[in-house]
C-alpha positions in Angstrom: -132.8 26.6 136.4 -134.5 29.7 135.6 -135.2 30.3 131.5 -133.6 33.7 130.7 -136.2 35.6 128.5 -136.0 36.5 124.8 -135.4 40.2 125.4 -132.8 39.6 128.0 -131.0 36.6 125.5 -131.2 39.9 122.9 -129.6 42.3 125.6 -127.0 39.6 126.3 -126.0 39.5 122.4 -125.8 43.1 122.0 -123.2 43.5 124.6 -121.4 40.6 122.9 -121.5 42.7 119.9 -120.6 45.6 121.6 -117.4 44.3 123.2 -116.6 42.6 119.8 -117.1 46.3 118.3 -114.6 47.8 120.6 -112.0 45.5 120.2 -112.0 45.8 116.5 -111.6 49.1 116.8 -109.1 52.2 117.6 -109.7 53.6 120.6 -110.7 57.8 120.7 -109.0 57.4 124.3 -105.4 57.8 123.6 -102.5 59.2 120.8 -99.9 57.4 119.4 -96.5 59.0 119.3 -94.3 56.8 116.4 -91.1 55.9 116.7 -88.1 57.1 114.6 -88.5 56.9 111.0 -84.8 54.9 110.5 -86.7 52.5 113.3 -89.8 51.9 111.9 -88.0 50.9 108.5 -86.2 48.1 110.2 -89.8 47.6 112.1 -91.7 47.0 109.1 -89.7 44.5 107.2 -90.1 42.1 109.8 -92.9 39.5 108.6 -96.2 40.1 109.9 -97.5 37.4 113.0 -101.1 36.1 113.4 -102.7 35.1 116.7 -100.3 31.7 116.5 -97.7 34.0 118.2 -97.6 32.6 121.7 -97.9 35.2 124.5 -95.8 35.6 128.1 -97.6 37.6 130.6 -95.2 39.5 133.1 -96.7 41.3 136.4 -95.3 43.8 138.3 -94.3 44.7 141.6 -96.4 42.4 144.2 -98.2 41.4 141.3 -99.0 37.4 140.2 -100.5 35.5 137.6 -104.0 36.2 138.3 -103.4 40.1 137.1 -103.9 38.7 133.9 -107.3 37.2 133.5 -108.8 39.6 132.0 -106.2 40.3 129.4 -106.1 36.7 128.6 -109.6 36.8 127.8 -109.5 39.7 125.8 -107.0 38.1 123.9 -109.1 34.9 123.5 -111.8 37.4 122.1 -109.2 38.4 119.5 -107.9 35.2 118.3 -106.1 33.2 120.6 -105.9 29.8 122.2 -105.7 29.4 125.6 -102.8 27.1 124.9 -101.1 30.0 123.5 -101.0 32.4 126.6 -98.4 32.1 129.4 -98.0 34.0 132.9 -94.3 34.2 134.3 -94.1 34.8 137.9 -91.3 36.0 139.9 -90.2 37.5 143.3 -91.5 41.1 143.8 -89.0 41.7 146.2 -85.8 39.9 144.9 -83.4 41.2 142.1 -84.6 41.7 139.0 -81.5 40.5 136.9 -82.5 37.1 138.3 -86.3 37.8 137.6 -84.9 38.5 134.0 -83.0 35.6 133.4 -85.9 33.7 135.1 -88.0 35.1 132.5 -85.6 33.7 130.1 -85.9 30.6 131.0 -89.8 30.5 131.2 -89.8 31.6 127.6 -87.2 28.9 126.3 -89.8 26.7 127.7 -92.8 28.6 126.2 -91.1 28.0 122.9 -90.2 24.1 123.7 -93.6 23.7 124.4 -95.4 25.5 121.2 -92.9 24.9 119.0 -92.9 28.7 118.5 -89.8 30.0 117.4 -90.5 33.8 118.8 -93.0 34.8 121.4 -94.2 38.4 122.3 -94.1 39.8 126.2 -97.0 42.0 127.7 -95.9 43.4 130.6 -97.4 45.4 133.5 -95.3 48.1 136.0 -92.2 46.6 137.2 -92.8 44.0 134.5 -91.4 46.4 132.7 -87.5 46.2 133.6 -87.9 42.7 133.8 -88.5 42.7 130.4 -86.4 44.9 129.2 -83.3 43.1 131.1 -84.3 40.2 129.5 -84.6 41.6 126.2 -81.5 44.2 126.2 -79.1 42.7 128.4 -79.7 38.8 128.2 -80.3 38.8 124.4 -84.1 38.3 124.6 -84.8 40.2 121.8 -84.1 37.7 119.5 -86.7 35.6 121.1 -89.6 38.1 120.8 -91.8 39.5 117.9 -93.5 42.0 119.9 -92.7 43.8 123.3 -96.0 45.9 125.1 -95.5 48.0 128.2 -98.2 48.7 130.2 -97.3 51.8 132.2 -93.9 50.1 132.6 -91.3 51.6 135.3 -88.7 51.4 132.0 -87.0 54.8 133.6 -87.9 54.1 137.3 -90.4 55.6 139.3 -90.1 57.9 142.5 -92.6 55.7 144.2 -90.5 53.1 144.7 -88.9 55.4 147.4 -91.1 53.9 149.8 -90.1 50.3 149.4 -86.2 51.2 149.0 -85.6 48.5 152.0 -86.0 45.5 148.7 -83.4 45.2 145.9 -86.1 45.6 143.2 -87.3 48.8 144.2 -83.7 50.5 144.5 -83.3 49.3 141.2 -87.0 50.5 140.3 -85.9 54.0 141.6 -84.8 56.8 138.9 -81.9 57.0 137.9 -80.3 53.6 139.6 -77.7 51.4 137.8 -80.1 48.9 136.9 -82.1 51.5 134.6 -79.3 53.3 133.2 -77.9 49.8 132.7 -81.2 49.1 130.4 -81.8 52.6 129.2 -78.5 52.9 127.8 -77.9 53.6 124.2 -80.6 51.6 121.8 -83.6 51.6 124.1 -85.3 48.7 121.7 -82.9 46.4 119.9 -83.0 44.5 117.4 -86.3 43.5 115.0 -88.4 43.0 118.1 -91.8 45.1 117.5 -92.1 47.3 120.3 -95.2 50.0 121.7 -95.8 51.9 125.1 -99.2 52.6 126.7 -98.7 55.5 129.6 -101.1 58.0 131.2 -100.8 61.5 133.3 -103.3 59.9 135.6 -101.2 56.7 136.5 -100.2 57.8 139.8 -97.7 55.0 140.9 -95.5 55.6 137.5 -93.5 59.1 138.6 -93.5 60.8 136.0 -96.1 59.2 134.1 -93.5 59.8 131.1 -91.3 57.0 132.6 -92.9 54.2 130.6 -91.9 55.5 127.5 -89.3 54.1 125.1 -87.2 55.5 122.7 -87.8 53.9 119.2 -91.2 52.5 120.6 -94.6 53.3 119.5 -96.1 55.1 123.0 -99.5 55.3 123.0 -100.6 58.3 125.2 -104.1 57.1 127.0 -106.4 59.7 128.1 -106.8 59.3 131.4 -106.3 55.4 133.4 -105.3 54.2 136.7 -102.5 52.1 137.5 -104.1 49.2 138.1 -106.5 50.0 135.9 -104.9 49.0 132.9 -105.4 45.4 133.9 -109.3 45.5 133.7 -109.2 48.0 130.8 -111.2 46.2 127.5 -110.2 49.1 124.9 -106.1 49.0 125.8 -106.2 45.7 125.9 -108.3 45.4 122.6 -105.3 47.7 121.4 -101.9 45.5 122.7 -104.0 42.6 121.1 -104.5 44.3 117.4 -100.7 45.4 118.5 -99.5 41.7 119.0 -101.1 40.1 116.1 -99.7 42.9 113.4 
């Protein structure tokens, strides 16, 4: 095996560093918008959670477990076990009420299995309604410390008009029963912790605006893709620092 050299052993520790240095810190990239003063009151007397708090993954549409490797690593980087971080799968192209209670499921077992009596949800696109079901509709809330969006379709998106022949993306369109089912009245109940991440340069969220949530924190990002979220280090970094607080 070939012996790496002391400058290149140097240039390897620097980047280290580097990522380290980016994940402790707020990115210049995007703008939070806060939520609701009477909302972050109830927000902030909930009792802060470390990197013990087990984490459930959920993709979205056509997406799958492996979506998440890189987040799962930046987590790692910021505290967590492997043991702690959990990918829920589903059917893209089923109904997302039983994706939801699915979901439910998976984290009554997360919770069985870590002994955790709250987890928190990261979720990705269609992820998004998913969660939300779960959360609003099912009673899920009760069940989760913190609730991250990434560009989630929490209002629908006009882009599911080209897959309208599946029951998730009529309900995925704008204005369908199953969003103003979950947009209805308190978009984020109960003591759950809950923050958006959304950009004008998305391009599968339409509009880009869809993602945010009433009584959330929704961080505006400069500019990312889509599916660029999923490799993005800095959000990430961010939805990690969001999670552990």
């Amino acid at each position: 095996m070939r012996r790496r050299s002391p400058r290149r052993l140097l240039g390897v520790l620097a980047a280290v560093t580097v990522a380290f240095t980016l994940f402790g810190s707020t990115s210049a990239a995007g703008a939070a918008d806060r939520a609701p003063a009477a909302k972050s009151a109830t927000v902030a007397a909930v009792t802060p959670l470390s990197t013990s708090t087990p984490v459930v993954f959920v993709h979205g549409y056509t997406g799958n477990a492996s979506n998440w490797v890189t987040a799962m690593s930046v987590f790692q980087l910021n505290g967590w076990s492997s043991s702690k971080l959990f990918a829920y799968e589903y059917n893209s192209y089923g109904n997302n009420v039983t994706n939801a209670q699915g979901l439910a499921t998976f984290v009554n077992n997360v919770k069985a299995r870590t002994g955790a009596s709250k987890v928190a949800i990261v979720n990705h696109s269609m992820g998004g309604l998913v969660s939300q079901y779960y959360l609003k509709v099912l009673g899920g809330n009760t069940s989760v410390s913190h609730l991250a969006s990434i560009a989630g379709a929490n209002h629908g998106t006009t882009f599911a008009g080209a897959c309208l022949i599946y029951t998730t993306c009529q309900q995925m369109y704008p204005g369908s029963s199953f969003i103003s089912q979950i947009s209805a009245g308190d978009e984020t109940p109960g003591t759950t912790k809950y923050a958006t991440w959304y950009s004008a340069c998305d391009g599968i969220i339409l509009p880009y605006t869809s993602t945010r949530l009433s009584g959330a924190t929704n961080n505006n990002v400069l500019c990312q893709t889509h599916i660029g979220y999923l490799a993005d280090a800095v959000v990430l970094g961010q939805i990690a620092r969001f999670v552990a607080s």
